[in-house]
N, C-alpha and C positions, 0 to 999 in steps of 0.2 A: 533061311538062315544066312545061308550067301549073300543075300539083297541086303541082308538090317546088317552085314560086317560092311560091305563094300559101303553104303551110304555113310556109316561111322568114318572108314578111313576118308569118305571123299569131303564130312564136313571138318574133322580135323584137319586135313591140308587145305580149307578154304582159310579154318581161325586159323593156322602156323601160317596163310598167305598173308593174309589182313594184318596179323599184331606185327608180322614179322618187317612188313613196310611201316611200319608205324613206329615213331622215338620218342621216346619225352625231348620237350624242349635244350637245348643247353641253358645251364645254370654254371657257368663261372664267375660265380658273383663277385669273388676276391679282388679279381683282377680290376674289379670297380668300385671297391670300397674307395681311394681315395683316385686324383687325378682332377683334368680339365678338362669341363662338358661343354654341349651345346645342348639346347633344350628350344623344339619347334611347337608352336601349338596354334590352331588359329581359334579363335573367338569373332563370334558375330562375324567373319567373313575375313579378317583382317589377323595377318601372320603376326604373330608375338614371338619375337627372336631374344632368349636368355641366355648367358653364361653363370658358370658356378665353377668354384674351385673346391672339392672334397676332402679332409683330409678326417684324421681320426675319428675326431671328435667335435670337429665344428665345419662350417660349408660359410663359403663367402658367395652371394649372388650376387652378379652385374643384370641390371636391366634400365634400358633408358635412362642410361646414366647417374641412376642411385646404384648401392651398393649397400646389401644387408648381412647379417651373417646370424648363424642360426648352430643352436647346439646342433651335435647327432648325436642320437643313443641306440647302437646296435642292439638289436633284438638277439638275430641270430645271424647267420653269415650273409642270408638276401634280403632282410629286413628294418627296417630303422627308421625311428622317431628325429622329426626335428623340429624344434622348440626356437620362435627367434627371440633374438637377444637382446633389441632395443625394439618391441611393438609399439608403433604409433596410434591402434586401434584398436576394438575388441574383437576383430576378428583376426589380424594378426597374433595377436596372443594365442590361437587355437592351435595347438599341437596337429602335425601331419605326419602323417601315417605311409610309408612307403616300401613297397613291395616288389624285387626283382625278379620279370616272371621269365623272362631268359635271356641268355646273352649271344651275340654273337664277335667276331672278328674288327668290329665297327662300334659297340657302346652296348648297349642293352635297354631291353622292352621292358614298362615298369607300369606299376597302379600304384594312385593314391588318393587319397581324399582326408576329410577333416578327421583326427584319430578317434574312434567312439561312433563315426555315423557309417552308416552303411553306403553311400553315396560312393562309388569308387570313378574316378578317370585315368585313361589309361594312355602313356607317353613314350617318347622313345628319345634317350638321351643318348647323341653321339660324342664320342671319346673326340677331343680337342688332341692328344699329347700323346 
């Protein structure tokens, strides 16, 4: 009886070791609802360097020198749809889907992809401002 208490107390102090190191991510997403990004991503081997300015309800993007802008429609306080505003194609027309998965001191970790596909990639936008 001694041996099955003491084994109880010694696997409850391993789980209260384990969860007790363990946090959820920070989620202050507010603090990034609007503001001025920078966004890195490479493709095929080669950096692609974006800015975007965020604001309510609409995002303006700089990238090699065009300049687009795109509704936002907040989901919930880390989630939001952006639809752009002048598509040149049918794939710019496809609504993206974007998901803040936590923040830090610096900008915040994020996933998106086309809204409706399960394809997700995952980026990290640092705060400009």
């Amino acid at each position: 009886m001694k041996r099955l208490k003491a084994t109880k107390i010694g696997f409850a102090t391993l789980i209260l070791t384990v969860t007790g190191c363990y946090s959820l991510p920070e989620r202050d997403c507010a603090t990034y609802r609007t503001g001025s990004f920078e966004f890195v991503s490479v493709v095929n081997g080669d950096t692609l360097r974006s800015t975007f300015e965020r604001f309510d309800d609409y995002e303006i993007d700089f990238y090699e020198g065009k300049t687009d802008t795109s509704s936002v429609k907040w989901i919930n306080d880390c989630e939001f749809v952006l639809r752009n505003q002048h598509p040149k194609s049918i794939s710019e027309q496809q609504a993206v889907h974007i998901k803040i998965l936590s923040t830090d001191n610096r900008g915040y970790s994020f996933e998106y992809g086309v809204l409706k596909d399960s394809k997700r990639i995952k980026g990290y936008a640092r705060a400009l401002k």
